[in-house]
N, C-alpha and C positions, 0 to 999 in steps of 0.2 A: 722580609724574606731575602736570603741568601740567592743573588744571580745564580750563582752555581747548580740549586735547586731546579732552573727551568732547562729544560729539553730540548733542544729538535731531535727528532727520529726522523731518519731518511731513508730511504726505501729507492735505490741508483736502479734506473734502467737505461735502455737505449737513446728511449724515447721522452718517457718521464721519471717526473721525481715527485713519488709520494712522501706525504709530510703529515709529519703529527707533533704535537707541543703538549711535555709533560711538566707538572709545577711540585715539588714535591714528591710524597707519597699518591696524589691523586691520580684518576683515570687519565692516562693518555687521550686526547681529542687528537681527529683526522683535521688537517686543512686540505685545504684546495691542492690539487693536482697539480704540479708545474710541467710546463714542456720543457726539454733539456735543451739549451741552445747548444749553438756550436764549436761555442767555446767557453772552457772551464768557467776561466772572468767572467763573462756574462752569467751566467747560474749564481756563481758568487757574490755579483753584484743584486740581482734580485734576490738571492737568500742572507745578503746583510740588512735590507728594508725588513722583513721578516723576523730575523733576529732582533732586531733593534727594536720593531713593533711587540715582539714577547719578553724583550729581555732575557735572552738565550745567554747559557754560562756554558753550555757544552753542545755537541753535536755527537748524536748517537746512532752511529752508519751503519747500514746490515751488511754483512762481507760475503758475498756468496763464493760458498765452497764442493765442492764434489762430495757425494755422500759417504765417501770414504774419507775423509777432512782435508782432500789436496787440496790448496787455491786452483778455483777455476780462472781461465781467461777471461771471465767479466771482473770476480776477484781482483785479479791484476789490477785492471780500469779502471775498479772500484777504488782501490788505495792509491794512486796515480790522484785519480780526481779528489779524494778527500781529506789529502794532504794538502794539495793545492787548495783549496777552499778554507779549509782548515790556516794555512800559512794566511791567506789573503783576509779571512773574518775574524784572523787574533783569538783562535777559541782552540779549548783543545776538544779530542776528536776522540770520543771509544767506540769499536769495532765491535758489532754481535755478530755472531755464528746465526746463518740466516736461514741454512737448510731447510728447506718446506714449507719458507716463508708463504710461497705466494699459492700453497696446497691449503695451506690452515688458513688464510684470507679469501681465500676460494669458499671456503669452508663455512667464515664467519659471513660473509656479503651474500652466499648464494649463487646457484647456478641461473646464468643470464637465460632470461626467459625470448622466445621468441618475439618477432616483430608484429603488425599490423597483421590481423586476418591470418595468423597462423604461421605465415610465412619467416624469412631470416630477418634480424634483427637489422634497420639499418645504420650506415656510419657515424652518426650522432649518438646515437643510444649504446652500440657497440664502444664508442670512443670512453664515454659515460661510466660503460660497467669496468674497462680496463681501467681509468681512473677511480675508480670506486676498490676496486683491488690494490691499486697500488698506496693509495691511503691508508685500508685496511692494513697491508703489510707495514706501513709505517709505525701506526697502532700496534702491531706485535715486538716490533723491536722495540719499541720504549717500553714494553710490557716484558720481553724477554731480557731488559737491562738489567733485572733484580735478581737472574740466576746471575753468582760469577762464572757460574761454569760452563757462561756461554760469550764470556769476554774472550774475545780476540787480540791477541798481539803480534800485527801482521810480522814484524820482525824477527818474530822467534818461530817463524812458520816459514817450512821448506813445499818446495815442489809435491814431494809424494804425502804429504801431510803432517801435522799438526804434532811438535814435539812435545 
C-alpha cells in the first residue's frame, strides 16, 4: 500500500484536535481527542508520533468557512496552523469545506445526555462528549474528501467567498 493512500483528518478547534485515520477506500476510524497545545510545534510534534504510527502520506484539514463560503476567522487560524504543520511533518495538506461539520457530528454521536440523578452532565463526561464530537467531525472530513466539490484551495479564496 501506497503511503499516499493513508489519512489524517483533522478536525482544528480552540481547544482540541479531533482526528481520524483513513487507508484507502475504507472507513475513516476516529482516534483519540488531542488537546491543542500552545504552540503550533508542539501539536506537530505529537502529530508526527501519530503519523509515523499510521504512516500518514497526507493530512486532510476541515477549513471552516461562513455559510455563505467567506473564510471565517477560525478559517484564517486554521490555514496559519496547517501550513505550519504541514511545512514541519513534510506532508502535503488538503483543505475540506467543513460547514455543518460539527451539526452532522452532533447528529451522528447524539445529543449528550444528562448527568447523575437527572441532573447536568458533569466535567468529565461533558469534556468526553465534546471530544466525541470532535472525532466524529474528523470522521466526516475524511469522509467528505471523496466529493472534489468540497476541496478547498485557501489560495484562490477571497475575503467575501470562494471563487
Amino acid at each position: 500500500m501506497k503511503r499516499e493512500d493513508r489519512r489524517l483528518g483533522i478536525d482544528l478547534g480552540d481547544r482540541r484536535i479531533g482526528l481520524a485515520v483513513a487507508v484507502d477506500d475504507m472507513s475513516p476510524r476516529g482516534l483519540p481527542t488531542m488537546m491543542r497545545a500552545e504552540r503550533t510545534h508542539a501539536d506537530a510534534s505529537r502529530l508526527a508520533v501519530i503519523c509515523r504510527e499510521h504512516r500518514i502520506g497526507r493530512l486532510v484539514i476541515g477549513l471552516p468557512l461562513h455559510s455563505d463560503g467567506r473564510v471565517s476567522e477560525q478559517g484564517e487560524k486554521t490555514v496559519r496552523w496547517a501550513e505550519e504543520v504541514a511545512d514541519i511533518l513534510n506532508l502535503p495538506v488538503r483543505f475540506i469545506d467543513e460547514r455543518y461539520s460539527s451539526a452532522r457530528a452532533t447528529d451522528r454521536v447524539g445529543r449528550q445526555g444528562g448527568g447523575a440523578g437527572g441532573g447536568e452532565p458533569g466535567p468529565r463526561r461533558r469534556a468526553a462528549y465534546r471530544a466525541s464530537i470532535d472525532q466524529a467531525a474528523a470522521v466526516l472530513i475524511l469522509e467528505d474528501e471523496a466529493d472534489p466539490g468540497l476541496h478547498l484551495d485557501p489560495s484562490l479564496m477571497r475575503a467575501e467567498g470562494v471563487e
